[in-house]
C-alpha positions in Angstrom: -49.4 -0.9 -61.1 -48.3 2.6 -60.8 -44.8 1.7 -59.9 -44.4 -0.6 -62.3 -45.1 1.8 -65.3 -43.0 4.5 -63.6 -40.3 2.0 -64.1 -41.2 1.9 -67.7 -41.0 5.6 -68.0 -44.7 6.1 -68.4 -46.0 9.0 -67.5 -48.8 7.8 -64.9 -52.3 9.7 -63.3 -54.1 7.7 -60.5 -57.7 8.0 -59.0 -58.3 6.5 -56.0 -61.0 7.1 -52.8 -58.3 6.8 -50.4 -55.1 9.1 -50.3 -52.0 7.5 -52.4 -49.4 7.8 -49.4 -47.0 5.1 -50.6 -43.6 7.4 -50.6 -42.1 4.8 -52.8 -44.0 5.1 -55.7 -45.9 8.4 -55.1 -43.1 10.3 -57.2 -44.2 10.8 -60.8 -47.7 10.1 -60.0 -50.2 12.6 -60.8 -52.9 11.4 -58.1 -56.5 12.6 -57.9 -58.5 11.4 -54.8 -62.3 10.6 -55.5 -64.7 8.4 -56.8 -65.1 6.7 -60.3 -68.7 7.9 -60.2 -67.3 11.6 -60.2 -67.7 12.9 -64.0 -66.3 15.6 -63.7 -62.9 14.3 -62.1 -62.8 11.6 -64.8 -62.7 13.8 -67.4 -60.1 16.2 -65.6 -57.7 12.8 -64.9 -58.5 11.1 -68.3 -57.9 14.3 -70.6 -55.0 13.4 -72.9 -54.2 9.8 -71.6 -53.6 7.1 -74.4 -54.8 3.7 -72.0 -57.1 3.9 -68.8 -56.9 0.7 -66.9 -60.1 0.4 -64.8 -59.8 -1.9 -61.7 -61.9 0.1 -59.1 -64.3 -1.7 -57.6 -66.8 -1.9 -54.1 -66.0 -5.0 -52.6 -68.1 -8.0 -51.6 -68.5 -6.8 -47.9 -69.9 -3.2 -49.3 -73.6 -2.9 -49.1 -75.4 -4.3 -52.0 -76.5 -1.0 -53.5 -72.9 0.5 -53.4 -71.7 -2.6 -55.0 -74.1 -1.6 -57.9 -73.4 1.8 -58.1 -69.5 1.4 -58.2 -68.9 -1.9 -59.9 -72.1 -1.0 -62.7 -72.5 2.7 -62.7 -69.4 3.2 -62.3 -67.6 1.5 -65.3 -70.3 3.0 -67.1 -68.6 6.5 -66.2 -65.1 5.1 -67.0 -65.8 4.1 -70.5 -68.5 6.7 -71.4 -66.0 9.4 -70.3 -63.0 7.5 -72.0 -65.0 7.4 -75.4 -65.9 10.6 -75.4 -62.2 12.1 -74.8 -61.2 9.7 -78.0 -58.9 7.6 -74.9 -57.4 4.7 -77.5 -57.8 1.9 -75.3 -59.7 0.7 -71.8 -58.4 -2.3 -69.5 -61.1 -3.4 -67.3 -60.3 -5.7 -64.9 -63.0 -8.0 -63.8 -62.5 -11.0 -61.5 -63.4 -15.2 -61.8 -65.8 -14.0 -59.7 -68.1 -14.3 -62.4 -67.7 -18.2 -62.2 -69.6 -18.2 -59.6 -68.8 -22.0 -58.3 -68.1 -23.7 -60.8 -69.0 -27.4 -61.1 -65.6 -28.5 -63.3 -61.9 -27.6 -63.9 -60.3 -25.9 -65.0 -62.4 -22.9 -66.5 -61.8 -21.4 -69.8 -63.0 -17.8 -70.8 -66.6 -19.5 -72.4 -67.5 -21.4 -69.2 -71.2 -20.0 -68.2 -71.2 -16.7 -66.4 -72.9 -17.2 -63.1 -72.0 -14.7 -59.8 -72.1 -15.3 -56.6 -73.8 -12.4 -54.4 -73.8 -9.0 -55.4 -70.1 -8.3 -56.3 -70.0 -11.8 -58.6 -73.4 -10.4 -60.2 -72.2 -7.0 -60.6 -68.5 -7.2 -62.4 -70.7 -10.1 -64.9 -73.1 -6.8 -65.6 -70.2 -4.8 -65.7 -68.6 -6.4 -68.1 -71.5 -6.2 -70.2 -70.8 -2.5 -70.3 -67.7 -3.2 -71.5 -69.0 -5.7 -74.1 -71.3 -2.5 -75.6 -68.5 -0.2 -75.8 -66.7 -2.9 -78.4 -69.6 -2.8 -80.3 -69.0 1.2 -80.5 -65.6 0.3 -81.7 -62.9 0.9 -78.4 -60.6 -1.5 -77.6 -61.4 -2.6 -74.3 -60.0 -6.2 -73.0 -61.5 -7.6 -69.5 -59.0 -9.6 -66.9 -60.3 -11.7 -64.9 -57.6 -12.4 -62.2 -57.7 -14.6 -59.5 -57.9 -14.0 -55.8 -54.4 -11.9 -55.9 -52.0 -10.7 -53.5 -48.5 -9.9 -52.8 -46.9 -6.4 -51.5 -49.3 -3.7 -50.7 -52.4 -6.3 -51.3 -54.0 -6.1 -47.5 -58.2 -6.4 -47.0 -58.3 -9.9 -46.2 -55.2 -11.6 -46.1 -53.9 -8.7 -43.1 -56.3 -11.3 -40.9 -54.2 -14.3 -42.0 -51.0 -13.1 -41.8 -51.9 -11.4 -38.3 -52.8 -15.1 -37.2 -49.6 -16.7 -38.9 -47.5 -13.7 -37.2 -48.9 -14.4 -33.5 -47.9 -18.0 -33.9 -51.7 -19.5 -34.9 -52.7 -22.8 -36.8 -54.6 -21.9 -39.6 -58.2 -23.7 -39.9 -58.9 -23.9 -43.3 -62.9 -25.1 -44.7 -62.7 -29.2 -45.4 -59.7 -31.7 -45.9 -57.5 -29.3 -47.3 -56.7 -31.7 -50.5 -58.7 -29.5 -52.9 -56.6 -27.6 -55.4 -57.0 -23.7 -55.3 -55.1 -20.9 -57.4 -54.0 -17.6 -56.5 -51.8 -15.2 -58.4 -49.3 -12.5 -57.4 -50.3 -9.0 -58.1 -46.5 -8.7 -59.8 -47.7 -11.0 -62.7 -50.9 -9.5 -62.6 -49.4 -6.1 -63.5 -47.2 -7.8 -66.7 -50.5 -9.4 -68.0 -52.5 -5.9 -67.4 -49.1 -3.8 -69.6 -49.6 -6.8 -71.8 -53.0 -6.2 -72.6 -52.6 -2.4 -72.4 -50.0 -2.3 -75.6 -50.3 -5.6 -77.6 -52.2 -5.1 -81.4 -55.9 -3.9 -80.5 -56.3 -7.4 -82.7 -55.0 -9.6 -80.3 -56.1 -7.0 -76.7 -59.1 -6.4 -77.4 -60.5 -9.9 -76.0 -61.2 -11.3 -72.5 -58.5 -13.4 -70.7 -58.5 -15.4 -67.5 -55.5 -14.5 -65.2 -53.9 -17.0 -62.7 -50.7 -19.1 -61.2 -50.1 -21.9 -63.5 -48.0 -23.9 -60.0 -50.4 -24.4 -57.8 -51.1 -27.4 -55.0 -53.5 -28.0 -52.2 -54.8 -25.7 -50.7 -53.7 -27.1 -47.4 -49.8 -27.8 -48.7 -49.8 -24.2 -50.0 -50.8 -22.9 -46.9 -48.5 -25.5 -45.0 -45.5 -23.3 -47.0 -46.7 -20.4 -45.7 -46.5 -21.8 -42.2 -43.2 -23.7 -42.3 -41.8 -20.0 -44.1 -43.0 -18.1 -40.4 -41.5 -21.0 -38.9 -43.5 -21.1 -35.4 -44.2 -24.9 -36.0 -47.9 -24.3 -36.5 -50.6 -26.3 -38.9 -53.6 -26.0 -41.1 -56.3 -27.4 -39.5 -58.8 -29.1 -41.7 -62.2 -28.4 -40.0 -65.7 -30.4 -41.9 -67.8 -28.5 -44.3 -70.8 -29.1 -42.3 -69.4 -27.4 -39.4 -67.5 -24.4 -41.0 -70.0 -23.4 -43.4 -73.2 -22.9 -41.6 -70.9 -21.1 -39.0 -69.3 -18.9 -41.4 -72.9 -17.6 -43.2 -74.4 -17.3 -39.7 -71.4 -14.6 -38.5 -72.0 -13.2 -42.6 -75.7 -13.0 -42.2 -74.7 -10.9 -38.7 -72.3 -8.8 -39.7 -69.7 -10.7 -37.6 -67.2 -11.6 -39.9 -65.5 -9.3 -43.1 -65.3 -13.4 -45.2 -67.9 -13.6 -47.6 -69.9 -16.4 -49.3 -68.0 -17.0 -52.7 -64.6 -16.9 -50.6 -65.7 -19.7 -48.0 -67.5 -21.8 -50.2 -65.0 -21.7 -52.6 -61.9 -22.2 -50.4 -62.7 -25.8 -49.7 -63.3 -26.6 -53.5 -61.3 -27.7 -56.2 -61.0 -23.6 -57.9 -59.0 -23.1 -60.7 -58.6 -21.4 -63.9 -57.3 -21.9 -67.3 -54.7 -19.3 -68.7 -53.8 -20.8 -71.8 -55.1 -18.2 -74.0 -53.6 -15.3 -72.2 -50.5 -17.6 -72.5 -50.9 -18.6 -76.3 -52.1 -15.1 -77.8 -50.3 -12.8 -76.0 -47.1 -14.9 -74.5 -47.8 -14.1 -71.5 -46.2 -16.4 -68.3 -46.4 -16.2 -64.8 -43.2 -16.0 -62.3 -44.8 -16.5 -59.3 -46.7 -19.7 -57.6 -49.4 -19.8 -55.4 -47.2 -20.5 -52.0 -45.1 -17.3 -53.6 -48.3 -15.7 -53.0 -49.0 -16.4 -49.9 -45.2 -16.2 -48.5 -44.8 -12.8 -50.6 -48.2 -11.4 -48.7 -46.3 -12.4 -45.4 -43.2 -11.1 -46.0 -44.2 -7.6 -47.4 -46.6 -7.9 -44.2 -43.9 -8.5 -41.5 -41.8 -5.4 -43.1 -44.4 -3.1 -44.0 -47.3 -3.4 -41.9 -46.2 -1.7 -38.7 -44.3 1.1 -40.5 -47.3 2.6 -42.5 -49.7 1.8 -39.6 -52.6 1.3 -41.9 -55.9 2.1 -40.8 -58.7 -0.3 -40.7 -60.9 0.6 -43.6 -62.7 -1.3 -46.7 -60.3 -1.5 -49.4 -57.5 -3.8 -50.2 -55.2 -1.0 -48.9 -56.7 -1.0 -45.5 -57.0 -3.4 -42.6 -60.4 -5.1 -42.1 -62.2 -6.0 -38.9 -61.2 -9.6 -38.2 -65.0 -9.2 -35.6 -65.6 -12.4 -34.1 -63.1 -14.3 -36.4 -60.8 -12.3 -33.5 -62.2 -14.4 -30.8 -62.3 -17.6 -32.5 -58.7 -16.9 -33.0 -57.9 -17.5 -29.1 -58.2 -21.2 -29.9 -55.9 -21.8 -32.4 
């Protein structure tokens, strides 16, 4: 996001808990390191700024409590602070998350809200926040994106592109004929700059955010596959196998995949974007096997040269644990 408004000649401050040490796009960028729940460095980064777009977040594997504290407490901080420095406009970016599973397709922006585990529950009580700050009059649309990747996007897709780049099948959770939706994080960032500047009339709404080209889950992947080109297959391995195996390594610490991403991935899980694509024009660029080839490609090119350090955000690498071993038999 930072990049892209520098190439709009926007003068750009970030906040982030890890360093911003992207040469690329680190010119122009007035960083502060630190934490969303950090009043005081709010107020410093905020002072003056016309939009704040809000996408920090704990993620799913974060303990339960820390979820809450970041994902609640801290967008309370975010828009408290923005509305008392007068900031015109806050983007908050949520996540279908909120969904939970849902039980038909594809889902509109008035399907039931319904989180799975703490970090589903927790962006669905965050954007409540962000629903009481409308009623105090700011502008504040909600995004809710899709699973996105692309360039700089590690977390969990460094553990599937580290299998795809040692030559691995991929086992995926069922038949692989459900249809699932991803979207790049480079149409992400035009529907975020669309939401940021269109008439607070039409912004100030919530929007679901996803590839409209999409297959199967298992073709997708196959792109991804026949793109590395080491001959190698998705492997379509039965629910009632996969599943109790994946929440017994959760339940143990044993594995970084969490519930709403396993039991999801073998499901139909889509999402309608026709009134992010009606109100505001926006239209996607990218499909989902663009997603996951992108991922791979910026992987193969970038990875090594930054040596990234394991962590828990999307920047860093995560423990693959004993997904690492089960990888020795694929």
């Amino acid at each position: 996001m930072c990049k892209w408004l520098g190439t709009q000649g926007k003068a750009v401050r970030g906040i982030d808990i890890a360093a911003f040490d992207y040469p690329d796009i680190s010119d122009g960028v007035a960083f502060f390191e630190g934490d969303v729940r950090d009043r005081q460095l709010l107020e410093e980064a905020m002072r003056g700024v016309d939009v704040v777009i809000h996408g920090a977040a704990a993620l799913p594997l974060w303990s339960k409590k820390e979820i809450f504290s970041v994902n609640v407490n801290g967008t309370k901080n975010v828009l408290q602070t923005a509305y008392d420095l007068a900031v015109e406009r806050v983007v908050f970016i949520s996540s279908t998350a909120v969904y939970g599973i849902p039980k038909e397709y594809p889902v509109d922006e008035k399907y039931p809200l319904k989180g799975v585990g703490p970090y589903g529950e927790n962006k669905i009580e965050a954007e409540k926040v962000c629903w009481e700050f409308r009623e105090r009059g700011m502008c504040v649309p909600i995004l809710r994106p899709k699973t996105f990747a692309g360039p700089m996007r590690l977390g969990v897709f460094q553990i599937l592109c580290d299998w795809v780049q040692d030559g691995k099948n991929i086992p995926i959770v069922g038949n692989g004929n459900n249809r699932y939706q991803l979207l790049h994080i480079d149409d992400l960032v035009e529907a975020i700059y669309l939401v940021a500047t269109a008439p607070r009339n039409k912004a100030n709404d919530t929007f679901n955010v996803g590839a409209t080209e999409f297959r199967t889950m298992k073709a997708d992947l196959q792109a991804l596959l026949d793109y590395a080109g080491f001959g190698k297959s998705v492997i379509p391995i039965p629910f009632w196998l996969v599943i109790p195996a994946l929440r017994a390594l959760e339940h143990l610490h044993l594995s970084p995949l969490y519930r709403w991403v396993y039991e999801t991935a073998g499901k139909d899980h889509y999402v309608s974007v026709d009134k992010l694509q009606r109100k505001l024009g926006w239209s996607p660029k990218k499909t989902t096997a663009d997603v996951w080839i992108d991922t791979y490609r910026w992987y193969l090119v970038e990875y090594e040269k930054r040596k990234v350090k394991i962590g828990r955000t999307h920047r860093a690498v995560w423990k693959q644990r004993f997904l690492g071993f089960i990888k020795l038999f694929f």
